[in-house]
Structure formats: C-alpha cells, structure tokens
N, C-alpha and C positions, 0 to 999 in steps of 0.2 A: 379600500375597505379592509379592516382586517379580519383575520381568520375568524375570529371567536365571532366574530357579528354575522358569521354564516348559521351560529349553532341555534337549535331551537330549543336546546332539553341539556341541563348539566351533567347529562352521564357521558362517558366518554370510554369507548375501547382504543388499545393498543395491543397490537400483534406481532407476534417475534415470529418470525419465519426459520427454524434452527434452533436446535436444544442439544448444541455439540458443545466445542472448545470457548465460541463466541457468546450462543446465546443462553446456555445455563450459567457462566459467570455473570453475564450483565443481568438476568434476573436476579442471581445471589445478591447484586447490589443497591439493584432498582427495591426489590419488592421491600426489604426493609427499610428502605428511605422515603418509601413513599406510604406506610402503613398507618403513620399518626403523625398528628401536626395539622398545622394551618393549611395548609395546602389538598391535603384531604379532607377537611372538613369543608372547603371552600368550593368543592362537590358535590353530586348526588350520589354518584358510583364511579368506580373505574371500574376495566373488566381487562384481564391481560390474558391472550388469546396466544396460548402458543401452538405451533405446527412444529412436526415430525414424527415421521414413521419407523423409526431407526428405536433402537435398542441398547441400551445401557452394557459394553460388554469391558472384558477386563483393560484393553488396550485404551479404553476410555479412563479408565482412574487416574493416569500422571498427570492430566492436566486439561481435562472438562468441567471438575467439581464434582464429580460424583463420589459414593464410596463405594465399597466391596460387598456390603450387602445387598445394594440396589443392582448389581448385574444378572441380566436377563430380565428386567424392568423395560417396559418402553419408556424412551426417557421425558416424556412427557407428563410421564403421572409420577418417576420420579423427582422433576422436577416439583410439581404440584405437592405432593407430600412432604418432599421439605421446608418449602417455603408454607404450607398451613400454617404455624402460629402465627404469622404475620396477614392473616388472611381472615375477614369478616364479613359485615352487610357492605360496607361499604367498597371495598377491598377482593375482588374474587379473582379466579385463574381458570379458565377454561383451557382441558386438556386437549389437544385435538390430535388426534394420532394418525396422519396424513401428511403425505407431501403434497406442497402445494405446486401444481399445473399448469391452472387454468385461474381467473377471476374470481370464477365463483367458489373454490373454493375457500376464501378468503372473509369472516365478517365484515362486514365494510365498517372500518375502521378511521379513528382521528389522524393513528401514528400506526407508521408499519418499518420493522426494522428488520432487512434480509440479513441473515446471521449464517446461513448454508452457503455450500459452494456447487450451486446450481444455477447455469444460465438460463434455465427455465423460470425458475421460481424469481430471478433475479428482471426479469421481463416482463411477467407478469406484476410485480408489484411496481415496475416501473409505468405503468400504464393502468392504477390502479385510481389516479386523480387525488389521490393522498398526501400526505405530509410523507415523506420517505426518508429512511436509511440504508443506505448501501455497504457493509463493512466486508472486508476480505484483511486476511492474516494468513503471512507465511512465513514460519522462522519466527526470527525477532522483529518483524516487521508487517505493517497495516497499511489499509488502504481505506479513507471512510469518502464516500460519496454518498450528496444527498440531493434534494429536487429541484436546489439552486445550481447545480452542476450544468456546464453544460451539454446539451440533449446529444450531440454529436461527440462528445467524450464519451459520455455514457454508453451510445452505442458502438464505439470502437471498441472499447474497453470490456464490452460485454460477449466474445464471440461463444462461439460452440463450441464446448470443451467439458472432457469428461472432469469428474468431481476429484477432487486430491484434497488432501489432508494439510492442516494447518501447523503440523509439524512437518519439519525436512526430512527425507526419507531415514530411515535407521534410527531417528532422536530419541523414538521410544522404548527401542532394544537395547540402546548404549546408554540410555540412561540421561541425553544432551538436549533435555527438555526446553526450551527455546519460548518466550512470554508476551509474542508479539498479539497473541489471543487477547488475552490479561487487557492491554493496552486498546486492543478494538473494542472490548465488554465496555470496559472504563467511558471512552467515547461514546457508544450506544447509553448507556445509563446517563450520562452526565443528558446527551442530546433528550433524550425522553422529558426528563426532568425540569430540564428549563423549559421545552414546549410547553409542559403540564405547568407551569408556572406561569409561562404567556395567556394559557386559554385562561387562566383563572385571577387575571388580572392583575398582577403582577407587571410596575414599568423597568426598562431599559435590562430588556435581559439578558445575559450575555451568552451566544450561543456557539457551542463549537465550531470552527470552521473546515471546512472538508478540505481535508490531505492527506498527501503520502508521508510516512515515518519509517523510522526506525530508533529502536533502543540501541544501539549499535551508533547508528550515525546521526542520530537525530532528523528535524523536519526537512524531509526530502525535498518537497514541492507544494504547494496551494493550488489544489485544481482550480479549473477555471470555469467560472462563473456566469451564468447569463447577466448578472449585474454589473461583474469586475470585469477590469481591465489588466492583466497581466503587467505589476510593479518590481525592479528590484535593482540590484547593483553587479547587472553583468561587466566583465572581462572588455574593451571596449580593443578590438585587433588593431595593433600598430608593428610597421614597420622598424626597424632599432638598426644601424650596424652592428654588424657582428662584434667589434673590436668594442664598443662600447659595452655592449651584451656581456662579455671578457671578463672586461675589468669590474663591471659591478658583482659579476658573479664571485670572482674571485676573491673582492673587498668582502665576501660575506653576507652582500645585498640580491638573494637570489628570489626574494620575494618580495622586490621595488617593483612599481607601478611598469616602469620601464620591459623588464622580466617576463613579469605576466600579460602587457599587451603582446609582445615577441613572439610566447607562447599561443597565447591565440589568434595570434596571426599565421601562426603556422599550422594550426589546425584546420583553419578557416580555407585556408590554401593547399591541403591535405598534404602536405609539404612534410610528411611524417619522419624521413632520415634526418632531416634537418631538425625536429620535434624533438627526435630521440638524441642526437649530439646535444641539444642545449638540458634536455634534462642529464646526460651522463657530464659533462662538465658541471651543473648544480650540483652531482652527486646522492640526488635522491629520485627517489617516485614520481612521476606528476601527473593528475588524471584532467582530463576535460572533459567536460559538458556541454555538451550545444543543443539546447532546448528543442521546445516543438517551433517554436519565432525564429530559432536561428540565434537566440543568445548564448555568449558563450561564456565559462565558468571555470577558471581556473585554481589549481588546488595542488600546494607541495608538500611530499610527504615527509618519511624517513626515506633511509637506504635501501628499506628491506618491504617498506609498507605505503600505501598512501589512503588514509582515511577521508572521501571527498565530506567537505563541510555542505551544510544544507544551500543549497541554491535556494537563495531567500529572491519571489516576484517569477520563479520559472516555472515555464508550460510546459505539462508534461503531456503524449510521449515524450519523452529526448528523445531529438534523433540519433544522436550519437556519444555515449560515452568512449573515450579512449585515455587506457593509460600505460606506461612504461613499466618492463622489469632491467632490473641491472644489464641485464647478457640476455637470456633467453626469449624468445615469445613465446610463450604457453599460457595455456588458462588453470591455474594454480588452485587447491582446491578452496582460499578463501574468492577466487574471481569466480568459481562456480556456484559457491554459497549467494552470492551478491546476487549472480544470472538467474539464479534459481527464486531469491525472496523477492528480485526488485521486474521481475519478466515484464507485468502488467505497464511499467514504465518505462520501459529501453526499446527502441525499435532496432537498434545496432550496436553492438561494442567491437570493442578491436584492443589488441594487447601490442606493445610495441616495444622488442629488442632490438640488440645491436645493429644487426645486418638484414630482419626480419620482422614480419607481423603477421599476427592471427586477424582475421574476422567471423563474426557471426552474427546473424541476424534472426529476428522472428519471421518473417516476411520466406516462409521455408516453403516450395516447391516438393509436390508431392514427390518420393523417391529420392530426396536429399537425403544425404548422412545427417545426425542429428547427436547435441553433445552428451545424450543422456537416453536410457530406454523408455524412462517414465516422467511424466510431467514433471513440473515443468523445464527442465532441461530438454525433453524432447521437443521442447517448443522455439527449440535454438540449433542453428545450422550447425554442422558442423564442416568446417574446410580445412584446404591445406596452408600449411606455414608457406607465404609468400616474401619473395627474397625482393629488398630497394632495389636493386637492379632492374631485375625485370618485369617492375613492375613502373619504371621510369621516377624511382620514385617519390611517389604520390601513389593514392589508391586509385583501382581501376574503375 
C-alpha cells in the first residue's frame, strides 16, 4: 500500500528540526519552490513547522543565511519573516521556538527533516513512525540518512555526543568558510519536494538516495538500506611476484589490475612494510579502503597527495582507511581535515612511511590521548609512531 492511501485529509505538515547552517538554507529553497504551481494547488494546505531555540548571532552570518539585522532574533521567527512573501492560506510556517527532546514535542507530522546536531533530537525523530531525514555536515562534507537506512547504521551512527558546529574549527575567524551545509540543504529540499510530489500523485519520482559526500572528493559511499544489497567494483586481493610487480611498475603500468590486486593483497594481509615498498617504487601516494564487508578499494595518487575516488557499492563504517607519505608517518593537516569531516565513517585509519606507521582509531578508551581537544578529532586516538620492526611487520 502506499503512503498517500494512509492519508485521510489533503493538508500536510512538514517539520525542520534546525534553523542553523542546514536548515534555514534548505527552507531558503524549499519555501519558494513550493509557494505556487501545480503542486500546491494539488493541496489543501501545507504547514512547515520549524524547531529551534537558538538565536540568530553575528558568527552565524558567513554561512546560515542569515543577515546583520536579524542578529539577536530567534532564528525561527527570522526565518518566518523572510520567507513571508512566499507564504499564504495555503502555504504557512509555524515558528516553534524550542528544541526538540521528547515526541511530543513535535507536530505529528508527513515529513520530518533533523537539520541540528543533536542526538537527542536526532532519536527522537527516528522513532517518530514518519517519513524521515537525517542530514549531518562537516566541512565540505555531508551525511544524509533516511528511514530506508538501515535501523542498525542508524543506531551506530547516532552515539552520545556533545553538538559541534558544521564549520571546521577556526573556518569562521580565517575566513575558510567550507559548503558542505549548502549541499545537505540542497538534498533536504530536493528530498521534501519530491515526497510532496509522491503524496500528490505524481508517477515515477525520482528520489534522493541517502549517502556520504563530499565536494572535495565526491560520492563517498551509499548507505545501506533495508531494501539494498551492497553493489560495486571492489579491489579483488591477489597474490603477483614481486619481480613481475617490477617491471610493470617500471613500464609505467602502476595502476594495471595486476598492481592494485598486490596492493590489496597486502592490506588484506596487514603486510604494511611490504604496502609501503610497492607504493615508494610506484613513486606516489596510495590509500586503501576496506569497507564495513571487508571490500577493498584501491586509489593511486600523486607524489605529494592521494585524493581517494568514491567507493561506488561500499558499506560504511570502513573499517579501515590506510594510506602512504613519501618518508614520514604523520597525520598531516590535510589527513586531519579528512579525520575530522569524514569521523562518522572511518572506524580506523593508519598513515604509512618508510620505516613507520601511525594508527588511530574512534573506538577510544576512557584516559586515551586523543588527536584533537575538541570534537571531532577528540573522537580519534591518539598513539605512538610504531616502527616495521617491532611491530613484525604487520599491525598488532
């Protein structure tokens, strides 16, 4: 049966949970697309219900949508007042100046899309029996989950953790305003839109798929789905002689099939000294990915860089990212950037030089060192550079 043959009455709420970076853009885009046209006339009402208790202040202008006269506004009736001319009988915005806790403080609603970085608020509407949106943005990078995800990603993904900001620390002092917000709004308004096109009969709609991104590296991964089945074109670990491994690198053929199974053979096999000789003989970067299944994903970069391309059909968590520098192990500040937008998806990384390797993991032990004072880097171990040798190596 579908949704719409639940309804009994053509009016329909939706509710934004968040009137920050996420969810006053995606109303800036929603509310004027959805004010006239077929689609609202195809209606009785809509009613768009936003939550938040928070307040419009100056740190909020590079990149909420807000402007400089609205500061010291709650931003909920900011919101409200500048979307009014797009707003009528049919069309309305109810302010709600409240964060949401518990259930009821919630209208029961068609569409609910959590746009805050609260695990409370993010729980409760997970258990609200809704149509749901889950978005999260850090950096230049998004997260969208919705109520085809699966219930056990969901809840891994959702632990107890104090609120942080959808810019990287400093970005708003230095001016390194970062658009991965922009990009989750975009996805919330698109997803709103075609629902509201599903309930009002409208065939074959095409609806966003929930994933990890970034503007940076592109589509990280496809969360996984009560419906799907995790599809794509993993790294398949093969054995190679060395001496064959040689010559193709040599020839210039460092990214033959031959190469990258080697490489993921030697991941697969934590065979890491061996890992790091065949990428300093290639003479660049090489990272790996080995999903939540255990696929593995390999990726050659430059000398100095290695941008991993999207793991098209991968489950995330990964359990382990690992990549190479020239000489040194350390985590460099673009490998902290990365720890820091992409946390929610990496359960392990490791950095791998000459004679040496860093690891760190989220899975932190109260009283660990920790790579950072404040989220999310403090959500990541910090340890000591560990030398091949003694570590037999392979990782312990």
């Amino acid at each position: 049966m579908k949704y719409d043959e639940y309804k009994i009455t053509n009016d329909y709420v939706i509710s934004v949970i968040g009137a920050g970076g996420i969810g006053n853009n995606l109303l800036s885009a929603l509310v004027p697309a959805l004010h006239r046209g077929e689609l609202l006339d195809s209606t009785d009402t809509v009613k768009i219900c936003i939550y938040d208790s928070d307040k419009v202040s100056e740190n909020n202008l590079a990149h909420q949508g807000f402007l400089p006269k609205q500061v010291g506004m709650p931003k909920v009736h900011a919101c409200e007042t500048a979307l009014g001319p797009f707003l009528g009988d049919k069309l309305s915005i109810r302010a709600c100046n409240w964060d949401v806790r518990e259930v009821g403080d919630i209208e029961p609603s068609d569409l609910v899309v959590v746009a805050v970085d609260s695990s409370v608020a993010r729980r409760v509407v997970h258990m609200t029996g809704a149509l749901w949106l889950d978005l999260r943005c850090r950096g230049d990078g998004y997260i969208a989950m919705d109520h085809t995800v699966d219930p056990r990603f969901v809840s891994r993904r959702t632990p107890d953790q104090a609120p942080m900001s959808c810019q990287m620390d400093g970005a708003i002092e230095s001016g390194n305003i970062q658009f991965g917000h922009l990009w989750a709004a975009a996805h919330g308004a698109q997803w709103v839109l075609q629902w509201m096109r599903y309930f009002t009969g409208a065939d074959n709609v095409p609806l966003p798929a929930p994933r990890a991104a970034s503007l940076t590296l592109g589509e990280l991964a496809k969360l996984p789905t009560v419906e799907q089945e995790c599809i794509g074109a993993p790294v398949r670990p093969e054995e190679h002689p060395e001496e064959v491994l040689h010559r193709l690198v040599d020839e210039g053929h460092y990214d033959c099939k031959e190469v990258l199974q080697a490489i993921a053979q030697k991941a697969e096999q934590e065979d890491w000294k061996s890992l790091w000789d065949l990428a300093d003989r290639i003479g660049r970067e090489v990272s790996v990915i080995i999903d939540a299944e255990g696929l593995i994903f390999v990726d050659i970069g430059s000398r100095g860089e290695v941008l991993p391309a999207r793991p098209v059909g991968a489950t995330v968590p990964f359990r382990r990212w690992i990549h190479t520098h020239p000489m040194d192990a350390y985590w460099s500040s673009t490998d902290l950037d990365s720890l820091s937008a992409f946390s929610p998806l990496i359960t392990e990384a490791m950095v791998l030089g000459m004679d040496q390797y860093k690891r760190t993991t989220t899975v932190v032990e109260e009283g660990t060192p920790r790579l950072g004072a404040r989220p999310p880097l403090s959500n990541w171990s910090s340890e000591p550079t560990r030398m091949y040798q003694a570590a037999g190596a392979r990782n312990e």
